[in-house]
Each structure stands twice: as C-alpha cells, then as structure tokens.
C-alpha positions as CSV (number, residue, x, y, z in Angstrom):
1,X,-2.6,29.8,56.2
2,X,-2.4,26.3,55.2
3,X,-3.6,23.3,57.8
4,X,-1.3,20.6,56.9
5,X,-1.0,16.9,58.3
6,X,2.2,14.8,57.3
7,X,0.6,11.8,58.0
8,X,-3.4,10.2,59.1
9,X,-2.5,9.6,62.5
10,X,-0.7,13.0,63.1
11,X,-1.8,16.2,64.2
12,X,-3.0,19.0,62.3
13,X,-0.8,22.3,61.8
14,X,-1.4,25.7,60.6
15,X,1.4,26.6,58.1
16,X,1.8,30.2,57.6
17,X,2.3,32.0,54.1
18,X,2.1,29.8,50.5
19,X,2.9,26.3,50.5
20,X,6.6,25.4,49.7
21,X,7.1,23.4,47.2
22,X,3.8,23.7,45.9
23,X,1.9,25.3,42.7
24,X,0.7,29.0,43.2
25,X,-1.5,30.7,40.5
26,X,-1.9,34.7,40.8
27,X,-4.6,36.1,38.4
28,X,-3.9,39.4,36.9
29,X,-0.6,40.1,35.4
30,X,-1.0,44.3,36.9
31,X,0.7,46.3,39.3
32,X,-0.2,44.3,42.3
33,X,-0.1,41.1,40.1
34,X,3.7,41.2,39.8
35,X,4.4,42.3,43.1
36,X,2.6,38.6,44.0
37,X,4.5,37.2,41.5
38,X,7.9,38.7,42.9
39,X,6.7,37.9,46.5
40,X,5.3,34.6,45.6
41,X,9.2,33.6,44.9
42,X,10.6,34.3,48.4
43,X,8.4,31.4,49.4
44,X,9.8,28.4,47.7
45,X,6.9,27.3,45.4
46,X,7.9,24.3,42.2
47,X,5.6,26.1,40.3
48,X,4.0,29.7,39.9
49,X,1.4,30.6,36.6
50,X,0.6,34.2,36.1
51,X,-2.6,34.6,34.1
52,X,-4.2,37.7,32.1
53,X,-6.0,38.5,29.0
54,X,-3.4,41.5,28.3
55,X,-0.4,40.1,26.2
56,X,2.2,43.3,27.2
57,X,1.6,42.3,30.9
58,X,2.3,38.6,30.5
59,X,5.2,39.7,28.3
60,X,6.4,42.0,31.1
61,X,6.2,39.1,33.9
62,X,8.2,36.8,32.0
63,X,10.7,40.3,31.5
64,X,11.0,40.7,34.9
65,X,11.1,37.8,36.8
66,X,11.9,34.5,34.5
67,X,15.6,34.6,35.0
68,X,15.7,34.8,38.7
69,X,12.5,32.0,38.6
70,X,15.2,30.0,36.9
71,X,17.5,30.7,38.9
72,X,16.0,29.3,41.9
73,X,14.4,26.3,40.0
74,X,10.7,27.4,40.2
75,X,8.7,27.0,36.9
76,X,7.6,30.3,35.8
77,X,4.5,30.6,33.4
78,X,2.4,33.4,32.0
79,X,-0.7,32.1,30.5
80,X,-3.2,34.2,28.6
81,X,-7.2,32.4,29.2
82,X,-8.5,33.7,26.3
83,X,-6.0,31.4,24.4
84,X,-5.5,28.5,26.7
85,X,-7.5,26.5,29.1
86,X,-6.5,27.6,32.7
87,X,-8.2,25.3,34.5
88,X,-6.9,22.1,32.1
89,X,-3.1,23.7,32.5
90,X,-3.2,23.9,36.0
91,X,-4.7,20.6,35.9
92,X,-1.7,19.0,33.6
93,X,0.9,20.8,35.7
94,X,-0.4,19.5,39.4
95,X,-1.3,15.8,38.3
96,X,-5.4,17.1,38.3
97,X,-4.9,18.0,42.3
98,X,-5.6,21.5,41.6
99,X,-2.9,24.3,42.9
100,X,-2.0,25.3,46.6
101,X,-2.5,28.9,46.1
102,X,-5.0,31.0,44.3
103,X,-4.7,34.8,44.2
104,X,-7.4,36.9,42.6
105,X,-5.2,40.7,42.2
106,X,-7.8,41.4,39.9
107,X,-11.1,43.1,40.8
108,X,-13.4,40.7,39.2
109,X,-16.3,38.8,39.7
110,X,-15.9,36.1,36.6
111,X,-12.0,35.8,37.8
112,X,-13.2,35.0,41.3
113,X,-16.1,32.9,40.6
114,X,-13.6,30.7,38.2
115,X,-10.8,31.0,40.5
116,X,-12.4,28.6,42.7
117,X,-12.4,25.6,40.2
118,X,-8.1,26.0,40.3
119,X,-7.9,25.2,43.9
120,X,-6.5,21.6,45.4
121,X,-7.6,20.3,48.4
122,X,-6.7,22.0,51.3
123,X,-6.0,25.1,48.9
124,X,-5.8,28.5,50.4
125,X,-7.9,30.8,48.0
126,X,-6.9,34.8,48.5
127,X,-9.7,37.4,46.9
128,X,-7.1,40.1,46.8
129,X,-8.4,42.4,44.4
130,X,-11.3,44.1,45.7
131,X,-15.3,44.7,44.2
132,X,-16.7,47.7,44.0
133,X,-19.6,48.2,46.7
134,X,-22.6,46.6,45.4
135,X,-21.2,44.8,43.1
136,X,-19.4,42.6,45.2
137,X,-21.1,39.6,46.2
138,X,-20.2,36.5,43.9
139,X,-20.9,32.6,43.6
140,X,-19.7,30.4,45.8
141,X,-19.5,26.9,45.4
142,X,-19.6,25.6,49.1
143,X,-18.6,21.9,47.4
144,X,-15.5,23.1,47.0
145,X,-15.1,24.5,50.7
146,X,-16.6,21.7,52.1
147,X,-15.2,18.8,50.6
148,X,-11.9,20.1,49.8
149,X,-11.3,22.3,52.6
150,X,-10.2,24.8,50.9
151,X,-9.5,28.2,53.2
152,X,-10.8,31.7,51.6
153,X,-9.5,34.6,53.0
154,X,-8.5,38.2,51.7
155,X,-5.9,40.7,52.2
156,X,-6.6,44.3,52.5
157,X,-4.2,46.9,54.6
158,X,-0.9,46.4,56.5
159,X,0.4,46.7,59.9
160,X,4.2,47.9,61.1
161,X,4.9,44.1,61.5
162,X,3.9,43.9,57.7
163,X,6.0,46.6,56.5
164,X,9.2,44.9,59.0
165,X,8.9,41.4,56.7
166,X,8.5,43.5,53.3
167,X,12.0,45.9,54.4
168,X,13.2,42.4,55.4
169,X,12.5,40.7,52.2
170,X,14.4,43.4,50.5
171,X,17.2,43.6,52.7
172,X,17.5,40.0,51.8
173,X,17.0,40.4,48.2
174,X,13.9,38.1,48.2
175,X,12.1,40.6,46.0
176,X,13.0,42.9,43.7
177,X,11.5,46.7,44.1
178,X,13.2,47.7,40.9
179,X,10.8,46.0,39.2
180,X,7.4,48.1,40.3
181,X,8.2,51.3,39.1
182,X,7.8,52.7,36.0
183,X,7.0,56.6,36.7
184,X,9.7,59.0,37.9
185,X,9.1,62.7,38.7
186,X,9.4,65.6,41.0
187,X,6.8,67.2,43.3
188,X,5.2,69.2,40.6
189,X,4.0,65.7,39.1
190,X,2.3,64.2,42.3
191,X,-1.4,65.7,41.2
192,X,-0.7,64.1,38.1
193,X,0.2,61.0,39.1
194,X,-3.0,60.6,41.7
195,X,-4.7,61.8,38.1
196,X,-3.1,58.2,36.5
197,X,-4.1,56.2,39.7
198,X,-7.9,57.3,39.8
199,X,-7.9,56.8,35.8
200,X,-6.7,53.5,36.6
201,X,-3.7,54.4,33.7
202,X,-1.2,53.7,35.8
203,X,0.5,50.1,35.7
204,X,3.4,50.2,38.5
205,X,4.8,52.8,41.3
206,X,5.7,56.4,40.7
207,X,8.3,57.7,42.5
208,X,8.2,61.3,43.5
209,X,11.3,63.3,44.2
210,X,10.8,66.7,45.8
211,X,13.8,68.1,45.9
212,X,14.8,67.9,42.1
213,X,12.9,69.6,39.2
214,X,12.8,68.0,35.8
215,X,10.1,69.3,32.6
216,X,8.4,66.0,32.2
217,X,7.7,62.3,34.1
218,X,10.3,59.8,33.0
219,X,8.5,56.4,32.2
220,X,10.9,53.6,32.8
221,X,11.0,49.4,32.9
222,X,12.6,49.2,36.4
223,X,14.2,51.8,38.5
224,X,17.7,50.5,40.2
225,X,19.6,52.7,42.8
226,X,22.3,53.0,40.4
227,X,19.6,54.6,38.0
228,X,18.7,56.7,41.1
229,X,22.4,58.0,41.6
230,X,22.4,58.3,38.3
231,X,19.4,60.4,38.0
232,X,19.5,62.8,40.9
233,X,23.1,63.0,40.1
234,X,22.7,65.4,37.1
C-alpha cells in the first residue's frame, strides 16, 4: 500500500500493490523468492533485483524469468551480496532514492535489519519471510520510518479473495506456475515430500498425483500441462 501524492497541493492516495513503474527488490532467490519475482512482474515495475548468497538460485531466476522480463521491458537482475554491494547497486540503479519495494522472503534477521537501508521514501517495506519464535525481534531504525515514511507491513495467510486474484493472474498469464515446481509423484510420495519440506530440502512445489503410480519422484525445472498430458498419459 503505497500513499502517493502527484503534486504538493493535492491529496494524498493509498495505491494498492507495488509501485508501477518503480524499482522492486525481493531478497532470497527460494521457493517463495521466485514466486515474488514472477508475481512482482504482473505489476509493471522498470526495475526488479533478486538478491541471494546461493549462485544456483540466482542462476535459476535469471532461467526462469529473464526472457519474459525482457519481454515486457522490466530490467531483471540477480545479484549475489557476498560479491557486490546491494545497497550501492540499488543506489546506482534508482539515482540514490532508494527502491519502492522491499521484500524480505527470507527468514532472517541480518536480511531484515539491512533491508531497511534499500528503501526510498515513501517505500513500502514487506517482512515476508517469517522468525522463528524468540528469535524474532530485530533492529529498527525509526529514522527511516519517520523521515522517509516508509510503510512496514507483512504478509502471512490468504483469503478466497486472494486465491480469486492468484487463478486470475494465471488465467491471464501474468505468472507463470510452471515455473514452481520441481517434484512430481504419486500418493505413495506425500510423507516424503512433508519429510523434504520440514528438512527445509525442498526448493519449489511438489505435485502429488493420486491416481497414478510411478517407482520414484521425478525432479524437474518447470512442469507445463503439456508435460502433465504427457506424463499421466503413459
């Protein structure tokens, strides 16, 4: 939510979703990371920056989604902190006015704490990715809040109106759900796969189909419905 004033004499607006037009950085290149990424795109922004200390996942955003950034002029970058200066990129690509959007999918204190230095004035900052309890109280610098008037929220849970916009989004072909899933199996693999999720070792969706039987998981890249025909077809 974004309060927003074309000019000093006119009214202040709330301005729902991520700023069109604008610069939106989403930390962590994982699971949920990408699905901000691919989201992030439906909304129009110049510029978005993906940032992790994992190489494969910063490789794997650029896989996924650089062509169809391109495609609908919006500057895709994947930036790795541990070998460049986040704050001094974002910096260079806004003009030093700081981006529009920050998401945290990472739970992290050091990436929410540093987060904060990334946003612009009248920045939304978004603490998606949850701390564990106890651990989770961080740093705030109310300077930021106060003087920039920056807005920090969170997101956590969804609603049938939520689930209406993401069906909508797909219908449209504003995101593409291909691109989340990289575990395939049958109903004999669902322990398993809640095994991978609470070990944290799995990176994407798993799809479970109950009605077929195959020996093994199948990892995949993306999962199309013409791999899906394909797939239940034999």
């Amino acid at each position: 939510m974004h309060v927003v004033q074309g000019y000093p004499l006119a009214p202040r607006e709330a301005v729902k979703g991520l700023k069109r037009g604008g610069v939106t950085v989403i930390i962590g290149a994982g699971a949920m990371g990408r699905m901000h990424v691919d989201v992030a795109m439906a909304a129009g922004p110049r510029a978005i920056v993906s940032a992790d200390l994992v190489p494969e996942r910063l490789e794997l955003v650029e896989k996924l989604f650089a062509k169809r950034a391109a495609d609908r002029g919006i500057e895709l970058h994947a930036i790795d902190p541990s070998e460049k200066d986040l704050a001094s990129f974002v910096g260079a690509l806004t003009d030093s006015r700081g981006a529009d959007d920050v998401i945290v999918a990472v739970g992290s204190r050091p990436a929410i704490e540093s987060a904060q230095t990334l946003c612009g004035r009248g920045a939304v900052l978004n603490l998606f990715g949850g701390l564990k309890k106890g651990e989770d109280r961080v740093e705030l610098d109310s300077g930021i809040v106060h003087y920039k008037e920056i807005n920090v929220t969170g997101s956590s849970g969804g609603s049938p109106w939520d689930i209406q916009q993401t069906l909508k989004l797909m219908a449209d072909g504003d995101v593409e759900t291909s691109a989340h899933i990289t575990r395939i199996g049958d109903l004999e693999h669902a322990a398993e796969f809640l095994s991978l999720i609470k070990a944290r070792a799995l990176d994407g969706k798993a799809v479970v189909y109950p009605h077929r039987r195959t020996d093994k998981i199948l990892s995949v890249d993306r999962w199309t419905a013409e791999d899906e025909r394909e797939y239940l077809g034999n």
